[in-house]
PAMARPA-418563 format. One record per residue (C-alpha): x, y, z; residue in three letters; residue number from 1. Coordinates in Angstrom, 1 decimal. Layout:
! residues N
X Y Z ala NUM $
...
***
This chain:
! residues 329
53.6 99.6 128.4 unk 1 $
55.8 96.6 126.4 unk 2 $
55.8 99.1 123.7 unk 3 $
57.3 102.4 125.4 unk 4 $
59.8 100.1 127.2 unk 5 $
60.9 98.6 124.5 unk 6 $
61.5 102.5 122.6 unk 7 $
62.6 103.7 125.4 unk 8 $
65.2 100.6 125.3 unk 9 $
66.3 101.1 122.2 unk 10 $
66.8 105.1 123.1 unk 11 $
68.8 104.2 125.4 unk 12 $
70.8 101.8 123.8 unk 13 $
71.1 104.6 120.5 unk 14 $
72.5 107.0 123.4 unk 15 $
74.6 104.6 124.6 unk 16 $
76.2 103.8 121.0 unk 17 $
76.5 107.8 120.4 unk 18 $
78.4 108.4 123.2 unk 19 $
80.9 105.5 122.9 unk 20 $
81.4 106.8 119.0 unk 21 $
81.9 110.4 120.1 unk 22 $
84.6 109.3 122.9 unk 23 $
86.1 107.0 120.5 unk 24 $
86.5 110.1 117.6 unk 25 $
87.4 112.4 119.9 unk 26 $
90.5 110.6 121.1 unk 27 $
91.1 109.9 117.7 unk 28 $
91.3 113.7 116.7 unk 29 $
93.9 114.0 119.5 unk 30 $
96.4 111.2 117.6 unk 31 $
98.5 112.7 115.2 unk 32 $
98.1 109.5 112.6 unk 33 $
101.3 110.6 110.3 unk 34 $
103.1 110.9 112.9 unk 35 $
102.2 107.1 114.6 unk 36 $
102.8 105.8 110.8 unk 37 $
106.5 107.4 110.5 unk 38 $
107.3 106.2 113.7 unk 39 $
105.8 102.4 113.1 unk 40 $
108.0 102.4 109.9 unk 41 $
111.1 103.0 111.5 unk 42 $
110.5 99.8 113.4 unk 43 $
111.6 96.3 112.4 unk 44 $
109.0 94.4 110.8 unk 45 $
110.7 91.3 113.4 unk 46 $
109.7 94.2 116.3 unk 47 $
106.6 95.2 115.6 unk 48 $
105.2 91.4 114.8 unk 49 $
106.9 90.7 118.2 unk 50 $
105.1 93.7 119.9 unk 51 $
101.7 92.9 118.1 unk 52 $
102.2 89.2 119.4 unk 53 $
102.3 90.6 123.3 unk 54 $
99.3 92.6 122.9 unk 55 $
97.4 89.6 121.9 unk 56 $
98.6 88.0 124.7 unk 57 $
97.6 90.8 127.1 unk 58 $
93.9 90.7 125.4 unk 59 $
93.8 86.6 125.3 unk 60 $
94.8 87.4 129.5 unk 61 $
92.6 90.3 130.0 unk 62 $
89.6 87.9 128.6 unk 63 $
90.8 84.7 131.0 unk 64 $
90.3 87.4 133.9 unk 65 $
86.1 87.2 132.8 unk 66 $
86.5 83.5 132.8 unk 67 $
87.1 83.5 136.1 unk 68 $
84.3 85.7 136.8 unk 69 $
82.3 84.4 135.0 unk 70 $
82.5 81.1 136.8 unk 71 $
82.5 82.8 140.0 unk 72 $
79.1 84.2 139.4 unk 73 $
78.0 81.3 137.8 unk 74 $
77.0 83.2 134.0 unk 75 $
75.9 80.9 131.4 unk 76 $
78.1 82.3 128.6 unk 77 $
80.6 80.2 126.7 unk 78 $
84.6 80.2 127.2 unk 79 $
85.3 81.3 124.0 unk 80 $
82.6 84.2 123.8 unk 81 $
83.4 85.0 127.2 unk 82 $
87.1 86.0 126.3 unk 83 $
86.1 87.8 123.1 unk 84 $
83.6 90.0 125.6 unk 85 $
86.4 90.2 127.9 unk 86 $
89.0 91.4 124.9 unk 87 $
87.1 93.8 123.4 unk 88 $
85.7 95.6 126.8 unk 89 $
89.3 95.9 127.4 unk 90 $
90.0 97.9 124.3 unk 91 $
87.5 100.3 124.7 unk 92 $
87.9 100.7 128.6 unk 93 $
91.5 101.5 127.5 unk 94 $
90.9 104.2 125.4 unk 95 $
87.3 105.8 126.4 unk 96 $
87.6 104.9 130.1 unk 97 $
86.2 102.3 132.4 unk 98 $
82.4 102.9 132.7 unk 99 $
81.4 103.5 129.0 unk 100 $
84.0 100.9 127.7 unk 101 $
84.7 98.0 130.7 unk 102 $
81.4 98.7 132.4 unk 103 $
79.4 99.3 129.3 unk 104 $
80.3 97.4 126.7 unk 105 $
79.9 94.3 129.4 unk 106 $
76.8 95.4 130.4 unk 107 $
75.2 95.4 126.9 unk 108 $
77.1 92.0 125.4 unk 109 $
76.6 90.1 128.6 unk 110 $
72.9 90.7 128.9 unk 111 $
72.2 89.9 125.5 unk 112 $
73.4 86.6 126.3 unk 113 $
70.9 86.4 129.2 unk 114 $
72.6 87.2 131.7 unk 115 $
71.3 88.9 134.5 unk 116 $
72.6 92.4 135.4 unk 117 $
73.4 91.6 139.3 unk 118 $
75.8 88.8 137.6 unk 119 $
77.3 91.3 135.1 unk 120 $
77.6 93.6 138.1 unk 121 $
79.5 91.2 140.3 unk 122 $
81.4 90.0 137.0 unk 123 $
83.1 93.6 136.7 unk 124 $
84.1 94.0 140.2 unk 125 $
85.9 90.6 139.9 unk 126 $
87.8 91.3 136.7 unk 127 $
88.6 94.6 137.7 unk 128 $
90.0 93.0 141.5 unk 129 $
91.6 90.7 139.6 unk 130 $
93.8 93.2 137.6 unk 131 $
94.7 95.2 141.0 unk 132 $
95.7 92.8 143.2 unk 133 $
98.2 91.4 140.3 unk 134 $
98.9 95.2 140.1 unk 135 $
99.8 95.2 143.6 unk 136 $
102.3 92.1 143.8 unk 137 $
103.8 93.2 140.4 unk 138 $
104.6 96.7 141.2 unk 139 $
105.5 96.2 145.1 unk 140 $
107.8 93.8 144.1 unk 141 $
109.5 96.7 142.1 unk 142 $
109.6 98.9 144.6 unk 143 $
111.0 96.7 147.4 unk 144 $
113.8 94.5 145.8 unk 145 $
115.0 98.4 144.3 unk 146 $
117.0 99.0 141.8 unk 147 $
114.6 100.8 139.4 unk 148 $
116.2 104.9 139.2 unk 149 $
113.0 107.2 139.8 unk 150 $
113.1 111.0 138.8 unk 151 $
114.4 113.3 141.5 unk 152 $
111.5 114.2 144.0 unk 153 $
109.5 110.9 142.8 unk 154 $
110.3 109.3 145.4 unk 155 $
111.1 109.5 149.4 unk 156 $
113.8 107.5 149.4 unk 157 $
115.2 103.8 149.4 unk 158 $
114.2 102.6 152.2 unk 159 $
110.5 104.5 152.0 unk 160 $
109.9 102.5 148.5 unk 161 $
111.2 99.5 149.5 unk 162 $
108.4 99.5 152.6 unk 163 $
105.7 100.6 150.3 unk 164 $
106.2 98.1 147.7 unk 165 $
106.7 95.2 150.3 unk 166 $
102.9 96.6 152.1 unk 167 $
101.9 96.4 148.3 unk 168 $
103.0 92.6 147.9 unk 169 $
101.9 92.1 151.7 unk 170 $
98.2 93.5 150.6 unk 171 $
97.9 91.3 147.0 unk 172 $
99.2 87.9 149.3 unk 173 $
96.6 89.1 152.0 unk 174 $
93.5 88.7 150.0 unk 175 $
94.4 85.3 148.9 unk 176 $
94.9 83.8 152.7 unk 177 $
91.6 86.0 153.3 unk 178 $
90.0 83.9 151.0 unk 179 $
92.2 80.5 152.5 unk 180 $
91.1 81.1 156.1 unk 181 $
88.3 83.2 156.7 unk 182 $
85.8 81.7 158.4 unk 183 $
83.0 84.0 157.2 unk 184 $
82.8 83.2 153.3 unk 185 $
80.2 86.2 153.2 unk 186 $
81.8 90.0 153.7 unk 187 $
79.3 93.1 153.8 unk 188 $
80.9 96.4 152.4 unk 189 $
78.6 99.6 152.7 unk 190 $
75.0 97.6 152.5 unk 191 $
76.6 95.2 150.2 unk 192 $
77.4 91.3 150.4 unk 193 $
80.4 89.9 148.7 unk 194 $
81.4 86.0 148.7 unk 195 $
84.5 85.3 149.0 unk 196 $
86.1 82.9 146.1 unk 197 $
87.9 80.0 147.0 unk 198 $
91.6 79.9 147.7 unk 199 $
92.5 78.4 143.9 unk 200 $
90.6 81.0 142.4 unk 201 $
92.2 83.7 144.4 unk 202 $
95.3 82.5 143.5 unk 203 $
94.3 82.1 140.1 unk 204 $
93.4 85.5 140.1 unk 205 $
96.5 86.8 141.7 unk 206 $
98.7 85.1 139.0 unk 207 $
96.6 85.9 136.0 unk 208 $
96.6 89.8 137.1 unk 209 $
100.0 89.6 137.6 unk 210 $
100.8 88.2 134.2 unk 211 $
99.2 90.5 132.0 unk 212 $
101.4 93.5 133.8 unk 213 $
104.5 91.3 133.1 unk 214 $
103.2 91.1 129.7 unk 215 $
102.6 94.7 129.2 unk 216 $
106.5 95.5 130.5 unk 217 $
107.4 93.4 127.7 unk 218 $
105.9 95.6 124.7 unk 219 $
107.3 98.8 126.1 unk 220 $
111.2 96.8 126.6 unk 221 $
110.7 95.6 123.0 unk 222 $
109.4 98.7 121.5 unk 223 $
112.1 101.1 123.6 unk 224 $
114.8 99.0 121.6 unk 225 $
116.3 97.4 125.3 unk 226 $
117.6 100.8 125.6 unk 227 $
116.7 100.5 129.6 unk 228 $
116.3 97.4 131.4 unk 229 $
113.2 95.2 131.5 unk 230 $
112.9 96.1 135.1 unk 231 $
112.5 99.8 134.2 unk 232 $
110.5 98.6 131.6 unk 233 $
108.1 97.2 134.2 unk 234 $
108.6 100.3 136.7 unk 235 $
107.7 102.5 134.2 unk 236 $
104.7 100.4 132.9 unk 237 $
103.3 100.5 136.8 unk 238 $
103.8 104.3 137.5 unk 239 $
102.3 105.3 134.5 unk 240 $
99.1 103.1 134.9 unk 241 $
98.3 104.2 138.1 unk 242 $
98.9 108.2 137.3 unk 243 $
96.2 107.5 134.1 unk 244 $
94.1 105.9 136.7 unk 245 $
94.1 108.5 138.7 unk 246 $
93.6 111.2 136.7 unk 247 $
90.4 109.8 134.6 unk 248 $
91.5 111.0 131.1 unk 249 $
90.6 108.2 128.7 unk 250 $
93.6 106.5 127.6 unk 251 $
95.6 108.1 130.1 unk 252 $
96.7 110.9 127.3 unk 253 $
99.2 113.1 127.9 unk 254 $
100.0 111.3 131.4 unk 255 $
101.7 107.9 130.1 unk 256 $
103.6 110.2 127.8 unk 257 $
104.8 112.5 130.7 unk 258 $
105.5 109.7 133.0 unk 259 $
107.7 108.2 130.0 unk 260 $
109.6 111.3 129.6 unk 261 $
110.0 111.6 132.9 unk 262 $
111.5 108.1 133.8 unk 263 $
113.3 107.0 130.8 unk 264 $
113.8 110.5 129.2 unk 265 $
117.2 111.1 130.7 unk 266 $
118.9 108.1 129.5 unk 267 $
117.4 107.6 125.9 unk 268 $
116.4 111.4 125.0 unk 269 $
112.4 112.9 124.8 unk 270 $
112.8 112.2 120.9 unk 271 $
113.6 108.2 120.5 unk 272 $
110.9 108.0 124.2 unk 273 $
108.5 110.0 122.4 unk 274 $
108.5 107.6 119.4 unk 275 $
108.1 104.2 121.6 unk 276 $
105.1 106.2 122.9 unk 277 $
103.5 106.3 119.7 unk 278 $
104.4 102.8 119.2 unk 279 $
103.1 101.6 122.2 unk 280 $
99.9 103.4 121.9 unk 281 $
99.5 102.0 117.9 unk 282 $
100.3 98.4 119.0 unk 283 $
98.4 98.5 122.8 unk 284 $
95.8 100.7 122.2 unk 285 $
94.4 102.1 118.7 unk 286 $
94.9 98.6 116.5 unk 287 $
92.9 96.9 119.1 unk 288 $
90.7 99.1 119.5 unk 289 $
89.9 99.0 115.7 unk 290 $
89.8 95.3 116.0 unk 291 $
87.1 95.6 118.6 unk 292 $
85.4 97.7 116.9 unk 293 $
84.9 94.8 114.8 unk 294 $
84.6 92.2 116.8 unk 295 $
81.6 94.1 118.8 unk 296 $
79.7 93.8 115.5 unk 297 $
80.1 90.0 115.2 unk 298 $
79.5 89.6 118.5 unk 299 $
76.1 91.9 118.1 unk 300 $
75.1 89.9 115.2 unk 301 $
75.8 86.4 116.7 unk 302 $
73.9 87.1 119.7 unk 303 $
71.0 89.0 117.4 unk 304 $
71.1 85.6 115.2 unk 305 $
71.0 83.9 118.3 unk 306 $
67.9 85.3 119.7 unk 307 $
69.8 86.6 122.8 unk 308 $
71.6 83.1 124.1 unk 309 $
74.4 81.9 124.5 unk 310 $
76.0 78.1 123.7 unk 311 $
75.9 77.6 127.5 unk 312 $
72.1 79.3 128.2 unk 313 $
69.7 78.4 130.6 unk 314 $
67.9 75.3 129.3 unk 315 $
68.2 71.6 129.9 unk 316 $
70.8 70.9 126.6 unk 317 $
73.8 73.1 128.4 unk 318 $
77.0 71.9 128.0 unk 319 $
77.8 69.9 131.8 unk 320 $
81.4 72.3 132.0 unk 321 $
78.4 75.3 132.1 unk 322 $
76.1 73.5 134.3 unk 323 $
79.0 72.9 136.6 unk 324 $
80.6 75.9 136.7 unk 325 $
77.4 77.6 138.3 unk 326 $
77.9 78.8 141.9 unk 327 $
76.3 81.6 144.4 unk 328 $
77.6 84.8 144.4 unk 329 $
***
Protein backbone atom coordinates (compact mmCIF):
# COMPACT_ATOMS: atom_id res chain seq x y z
CA UNK A 1 0.00 0.00 0.00
CA UNK A 2 3.19 2.44 1.01
CA UNK A 3 4.38 1.61 -2.30
CA UNK A 4 1.35 2.46 -4.74
CA UNK A 5 0.88 5.60 -2.65
CA UNK A 6 3.97 6.69 -2.87
CA UNK A 7 3.75 6.15 -7.18
CA UNK A 8 0.70 7.34 -7.18
CA UNK A 9 2.32 10.58 -5.29
CA UNK A 10 4.82 11.02 -7.48
CA UNK A 11 2.05 10.78 -10.57
CA UNK A 12 0.47 13.23 -9.27
CA UNK A 13 3.10 15.50 -8.53
CA UNK A 14 4.60 14.67 -12.41
CA UNK A 15 0.99 15.87 -13.48
CA UNK A 16 1.05 18.64 -11.49
CA UNK A 17 4.60 19.85 -12.91
CA UNK A 18 3.18 19.20 -16.62
CA UNK A 19 0.42 21.27 -16.29
CA UNK A 20 2.08 24.30 -14.68
CA UNK A 21 4.93 23.90 -17.73
CA UNK A 22 2.28 23.75 -20.33
CA UNK A 23 0.29 26.97 -18.75
CA UNK A 24 3.50 28.67 -18.38
CA UNK A 25 4.60 27.99 -22.49
CA UNK A 26 1.41 28.60 -23.56
CA UNK A 27 1.30 32.15 -22.29
CA UNK A 28 4.60 32.46 -23.44
CA UNK A 29 3.70 31.66 -27.13
CA UNK A 30 1.07 34.44 -26.82
CA UNK A 31 4.13 37.26 -25.98
CA UNK A 32 5.54 38.64 -28.86
CA UNK A 33 9.36 38.63 -27.28
CA UNK A 34 10.80 41.22 -30.09
CA UNK A 35 8.37 43.25 -29.67
CA UNK A 36 8.77 43.44 -25.42
CA UNK A 37 12.67 43.79 -26.21
CA UNK A 38 12.21 46.95 -28.69
CA UNK A 39 10.04 48.38 -26.33
CA UNK A 40 12.32 47.70 -23.06
CA UNK A 41 15.15 49.44 -25.03
CA UNK A 42 13.48 52.57 -25.67
CA UNK A 43 13.38 52.88 -21.96
CA UNK A 44 15.96 54.64 -19.75
CA UNK A 45 18.23 52.36 -18.17
CA UNK A 46 17.47 55.00 -14.72
CA UNK A 47 13.56 53.78 -15.59
CA UNK A 48 13.67 50.44 -16.03
CA UNK A 49 16.19 49.89 -12.82
CA UNK A 50 13.52 52.09 -11.01
CA UNK A 51 10.56 49.93 -12.36
CA UNK A 52 12.55 46.56 -11.62
CA UNK A 53 13.19 48.02 -7.96
CA UNK A 54 9.11 48.31 -7.39
CA UNK A 55 8.52 44.94 -8.52
CA UNK A 56 10.75 43.68 -5.93
CA UNK A 57 9.15 45.51 -3.59
CA UNK A 58 5.69 44.28 -4.55
CA UNK A 59 7.15 40.52 -4.32
CA UNK A 60 9.24 41.29 -0.91
CA UNK A 61 5.22 42.60 0.13
CA UNK A 62 3.30 39.94 -1.54
CA UNK A 63 5.74 37.39 0.63
CA UNK A 64 5.15 39.55 4.17
CA UNK A 65 1.31 38.87 3.33
CA UNK A 66 2.33 34.68 4.06
CA UNK A 67 4.16 35.91 7.06
CA UNK A 68 1.26 36.87 8.55
CA UNK A 69 -0.42 33.80 7.68
CA UNK A 70 1.77 31.95 8.46
CA UNK A 71 1.74 33.14 12.05
CA UNK A 72 -1.87 33.10 12.14
CA UNK A 73 -2.06 29.48 11.52
CA UNK A 74 0.82 28.85 13.52
CA UNK A 75 3.22 26.92 10.43
CA UNK A 76 6.55 26.02 11.41
CA UNK A 77 8.35 27.54 8.37
CA UNK A 78 11.09 30.16 8.61
CA UNK A 79 10.66 34.04 7.85
CA UNK A 80 12.87 34.05 5.19
CA UNK A 81 11.69 30.77 3.33
CA UNK A 82 8.31 31.80 4.06
CA UNK A 83 8.68 35.11 1.81
CA UNK A 84 10.53 33.27 -0.94
CA UNK A 85 7.26 30.67 -0.95
CA UNK A 86 5.23 33.69 -0.80
CA UNK A 87 7.24 35.48 -3.90
CA UNK A 88 7.43 32.95 -6.14
CA UNK A 89 3.57 31.64 -5.69
CA UNK A 90 2.85 35.12 -6.59
CA UNK A 91 4.59 34.97 -9.95
CA UNK A 92 3.11 32.06 -11.10
CA UNK A 93 -0.50 32.82 -9.78
CA UNK A 94 0.08 36.06 -11.82
CA UNK A 95 0.68 34.56 -14.95
CA UNK A 96 -1.06 30.85 -14.95
CA UNK A 97 -3.81 31.80 -12.52
CA UNK A 98 -4.66 31.30 -8.88
CA UNK A 99 -5.21 27.61 -8.27
CA UNK A 100 -2.29 25.96 -10.24
CA UNK A 101 0.14 28.91 -9.30
CA UNK A 102 -1.08 30.64 -5.65
CA UNK A 103 -2.88 27.55 -4.66
CA UNK A 104 -0.49 25.03 -6.05
CA UNK A 105 2.72 26.05 -5.88
CA UNK A 106 1.86 26.61 -1.93
CA UNK A 107 0.41 23.58 -1.52
CA UNK A 108 3.49 21.60 -2.75
CA UNK A 109 6.48 23.92 -1.10
CA UNK A 110 4.57 24.37 2.19
CA UNK A 111 3.95 20.65 2.75
CA UNK A 112 7.36 19.70 1.97
CA UNK A 113 8.30 21.74 4.86
CA UNK A 114 5.82 19.73 7.02
CA UNK A 115 3.25 21.51 7.09
CA UNK A 116 -0.01 20.24 7.32
CA UNK A 117 -2.56 20.83 4.38
CA UNK A 118 -5.55 22.26 6.66
CA UNK A 119 -2.67 25.04 7.69
CA UNK A 120 -1.69 25.57 4.00
CA UNK A 121 -5.38 25.78 3.35
CA UNK A 122 -6.23 28.39 5.90
CA UNK A 123 -2.72 30.11 4.91
CA UNK A 124 -4.24 30.84 1.28
CA UNK A 125 -7.38 32.20 2.34
CA UNK A 126 -5.54 34.68 4.56
CA UNK A 127 -3.00 35.92 2.02
CA UNK A 128 -5.46 36.13 -0.51
CA UNK A 129 -8.09 38.32 2.25
CA UNK A 130 -5.29 40.08 2.92
CA UNK A 131 -4.73 41.41 -0.73
CA UNK A 132 -8.63 42.29 -1.06
CA UNK A 133 -9.37 44.04 1.72
CA UNK A 134 -6.15 46.42 0.91
CA UNK A 135 -7.82 46.21 -2.62
CA UNK A 136 -10.86 47.57 -1.19
CA UNK A 137 -9.55 50.67 0.92
CA UNK A 138 -7.12 51.46 -2.03
CA UNK A 139 -9.51 51.55 -4.82
CA UNK A 140 -12.64 52.95 -2.80
CA UNK A 141 -10.60 55.63 -1.80
CA UNK A 142 -10.25 56.38 -5.63
CA UNK A 143 -13.52 56.33 -6.39
CA UNK A 144 -14.87 58.54 -3.57
CA UNK A 145 -12.43 61.55 -3.14
CA UNK A 146 -12.96 61.54 -7.47
CA UNK A 147 -11.06 63.01 -9.71
CA UNK A 148 -9.87 60.06 -11.75
CA UNK A 149 -11.61 60.65 -15.66
CA UNK A 150 -13.34 57.12 -16.55
CA UNK A 151 -14.25 56.20 -20.29
CA UNK A 152 -17.75 57.33 -21.22
CA UNK A 153 -20.35 54.57 -20.14
CA UNK A 154 -17.72 53.30 -17.37
CA UNK A 155 -19.28 54.73 -15.00
CA UNK A 156 -22.81 55.98 -13.50
CA UNK A 157 -21.85 59.08 -12.54
CA UNK A 158 -20.09 61.27 -9.74
CA UNK A 159 -21.96 60.91 -7.16
CA UNK A 160 -22.66 56.85 -7.89
CA UNK A 161 -18.68 56.28 -7.73
CA UNK A 162 -18.09 58.33 -5.06
CA UNK A 163 -20.85 56.01 -2.82
CA UNK A 164 -19.34 52.87 -4.17
CA UNK A 165 -15.79 53.62 -3.38
CA UNK A 166 -16.75 55.11 0.16
CA UNK A 167 -18.95 51.32 0.80
CA UNK A 168 -15.62 49.90 -0.55
CA UNK A 169 -13.42 51.77 2.19
CA UNK A 170 -16.52 51.29 4.70
CA UNK A 171 -16.23 47.29 3.99
CA UNK A 172 -12.01 47.07 4.25
CA UNK A 173 -12.33 49.29 7.77
CA UNK A 174 -15.32 46.95 8.76
CA UNK A 175 -13.39 43.78 8.94
CA UNK A 176 -10.76 45.26 11.02
CA UNK A 177 -13.36 46.56 13.95
CA UNK A 178 -14.95 42.89 13.24
CA UNK A 179 -11.98 41.55 14.34
CA UNK A 180 -11.59 44.59 17.36
CA UNK A 181 -15.10 43.91 18.81
CA UNK A 182 -16.67 40.79 18.05
CA UNK A 183 -17.45 38.92 20.76
CA UNK A 184 -17.46 35.56 19.00
CA UNK A 185 -13.62 35.05 17.92
CA UNK A 186 -15.04 31.90 16.01
CA UNK A 187 -17.35 32.61 12.60
CA UNK A 188 -18.94 29.49 10.66
CA UNK A 189 -19.31 30.16 6.82
CA UNK A 190 -21.16 27.22 4.85
CA UNK A 191 -19.99 24.21 7.39
CA UNK A 192 -16.85 26.01 7.87
CA UNK A 193 -15.09 27.63 11.09
CA UNK A 194 -12.89 30.63 10.64
CA UNK A 195 -11.02 32.45 13.76
CA UNK A 196 -10.95 35.71 13.66
CA UNK A 197 -7.24 37.39 13.92
CA UNK A 198 -6.58 39.91 16.39
CA UNK A 199 -7.11 43.58 15.74
CA UNK A 200 -3.05 44.30 15.08
CA UNK A 201 -3.05 41.67 12.68
CA UNK A 202 -6.11 42.92 10.91
CA UNK A 203 -4.70 46.05 10.74
CA UNK A 204 -1.49 44.70 9.66
CA UNK A 205 -3.22 43.11 7.04
CA UNK A 206 -5.17 46.00 5.85
CA UNK A 207 -1.94 48.17 5.52
CA UNK A 208 0.26 45.49 3.94
CA UNK A 209 -2.61 44.78 1.14
CA UNK A 210 -2.92 48.17 0.66
CA UNK A 211 0.69 48.86 0.07
CA UNK A 212 1.53 46.47 -2.47
CA UNK A 213 -1.49 48.15 -4.74
CA UNK A 214 0.19 51.63 -3.94
CA UNK A 215 3.26 49.92 -5.10
CA UNK A 216 1.97 48.49 -8.26
CA UNK A 217 0.46 52.18 -9.31
CA UNK A 218 3.96 53.17 -9.07
CA UNK A 219 5.46 50.87 -11.94
CA UNK A 220 2.70 51.69 -14.29
CA UNK A 221 3.25 55.94 -13.40
CA UNK A 222 7.00 55.33 -13.91
CA UNK A 223 6.74 53.12 -16.93
CA UNK A 224 3.85 55.51 -18.69
CA UNK A 225 6.58 58.30 -18.49
CA UNK A 226 4.18 60.62 -15.86
CA UNK A 227 2.21 61.15 -18.92
CA UNK A 228 -1.14 60.86 -16.56
CA UNK A 229 -1.20 61.41 -13.00
CA UNK A 230 -0.24 58.88 -10.27
CA UNK A 231 -3.82 58.87 -9.30
CA UNK A 232 -4.84 57.51 -12.76
CA UNK A 233 -2.02 55.54 -12.42
CA UNK A 234 -3.57 53.85 -9.36
CA UNK A 235 -7.24 54.02 -11.01
CA UNK A 236 -6.19 52.34 -13.79
CA UNK A 237 -4.01 49.70 -11.88
CA UNK A 238 -7.49 48.80 -9.73
CA UNK A 239 -9.96 48.54 -12.78
CA UNK A 240 -7.78 46.53 -14.67
CA UNK A 241 -7.08 43.95 -11.74
CA UNK A 242 -10.47 43.39 -10.93
CA UNK A 243 -11.71 42.93 -14.86
CA UNK A 244 -8.57 40.08 -15.09
CA UNK A 245 -10.04 38.71 -12.02
CA UNK A 246 -13.09 38.36 -13.25
CA UNK A 247 -12.60 37.07 -16.37
CA UNK A 248 -10.15 34.00 -15.30
CA UNK A 249 -7.68 34.35 -18.25
CA UNK A 250 -4.18 33.84 -16.71
CA UNK A 251 -2.42 36.89 -16.54
CA UNK A 252 -5.34 38.85 -17.34
CA UNK A 253 -4.27 38.87 -21.25
CA UNK A 254 -5.77 40.92 -23.50
CA UNK A 255 -8.03 42.54 -20.50
CA UNK A 256 -5.22 44.72 -18.73
CA UNK A 257 -4.33 45.79 -22.17
CA UNK A 258 -7.96 46.76 -23.15
CA UNK A 259 -8.59 48.40 -19.90
CA UNK A 260 -5.21 50.43 -20.58
CA UNK A 261 -6.35 51.56 -23.85
CA UNK A 262 -9.41 52.36 -22.67
CA UNK A 263 -8.50 54.65 -19.67
CA UNK A 264 -5.31 56.20 -20.66
CA UNK A 265 -5.62 55.79 -24.48
CA UNK A 266 -7.20 59.14 -25.11
CA UNK A 267 -4.68 61.27 -23.58
CA UNK A 268 -1.29 59.49 -24.50
CA UNK A 269 -2.34 57.54 -27.88
CA UNK A 270 -2.97 53.26 -28.14
CA UNK A 271 0.85 53.27 -29.54
CA UNK A 272 3.12 54.97 -26.49
CA UNK A 273 -0.04 52.83 -23.97
CA UNK A 274 0.53 49.89 -25.86
CA UNK A 275 4.36 50.02 -25.20
CA UNK A 276 4.08 50.70 -21.23
CA UNK A 277 1.94 47.48 -21.46
CA UNK A 278 4.66 45.52 -22.72
CA UNK A 279 6.78 47.10 -20.20
CA UNK A 280 4.73 46.49 -17.39
CA UNK A 281 4.12 42.97 -18.24
CA UNK A 282 8.26 42.36 -18.83
CA UNK A 283 9.08 44.10 -15.52
CA UNK A 284 5.73 42.69 -13.27
CA UNK A 285 5.16 39.64 -14.76
CA UNK A 286 7.56 37.57 -17.23
CA UNK A 287 11.12 38.53 -15.44
CA UNK A 288 9.65 37.34 -12.23
CA UNK A 289 8.25 34.72 -13.36
CA UNK A 290 11.67 33.51 -14.82
CA UNK A 291 13.16 34.28 -11.52
CA UNK A 292 10.73 31.96 -9.92
CA UNK A 293 11.21 29.57 -12.06
CA UNK A 294 14.42 29.52 -10.35
CA UNK A 295 13.90 30.00 -7.18
CA UNK A 296 11.22 26.96 -7.07
CA UNK A 297 14.30 24.74 -7.85
CA UNK A 298 16.42 26.02 -4.92
CA UNK A 299 13.65 25.93 -2.83
CA UNK A 300 12.91 22.02 -4.11
CA UNK A 301 16.38 21.15 -3.55
CA UNK A 302 16.78 22.80 -0.09
CA UNK A 303 13.85 21.26 1.25
CA UNK A 304 14.88 17.69 -0.67
CA UNK A 305 18.43 18.32 1.16
CA UNK A 306 16.57 18.97 3.98
CA UNK A 307 14.62 15.78 4.34
CA UNK A 308 11.29 17.76 4.20
CA UNK A 309 11.84 20.42 7.30
CA UNK A 310 12.12 23.50 7.73
CA UNK A 311 14.68 25.76 10.14
CA UNK A 312 11.54 26.25 12.38
CA UNK A 313 10.18 22.38 12.27
CA UNK A 314 8.42 20.51 14.75
CA UNK A 315 11.06 19.31 17.28
CA UNK A 316 12.33 20.56 20.63
CA UNK A 317 15.56 22.72 18.97
CA UNK A 318 12.98 25.41 17.17
CA UNK A 319 13.92 28.73 17.19
CA UNK A 320 11.57 30.44 20.40
CA UNK A 321 10.24 33.33 17.54
CA UNK A 322 8.62 29.81 15.82
CA UNK A 323 7.59 28.25 18.95
CA UNK A 324 5.88 31.51 19.86
CA UNK A 325 4.34 32.39 16.89
CA UNK A 326 2.12 29.17 17.03
CA UNK A 327 -1.56 29.86 17.60
CA UNK A 328 -5.17 27.94 16.82
CA UNK A 329 -6.65 28.55 13.73
Amino acid sequence: MRVARRVLGRALLLAFFCLAGWLAWRQAKTVDWSEVLATLRDYRASTLMLAFGLAAASYLLYGCFDILSRRYVGAPVSNRRTVLIGAVSYAFNLNIGSIVGGAGFRLRLYSRLGVEQRKIAAMIAFSIATNWIGYLLVAGSVFALGGVEFPEGWKAGDGAMRVIGAVMVAVSLAYVALCRYSPRRELSFRSRTFLLPSAGMALRQLLLGASNWLVIAAIVFVLIGHQASYATALAVVCVASIAGALAHIPGGLGVIEGVFVAMLGWSMGTGAVLAAVLAYRAVYYLVPLAVAAVLFLVLELSARRRGGHDDCAAGAQRPASCRAAEHRI
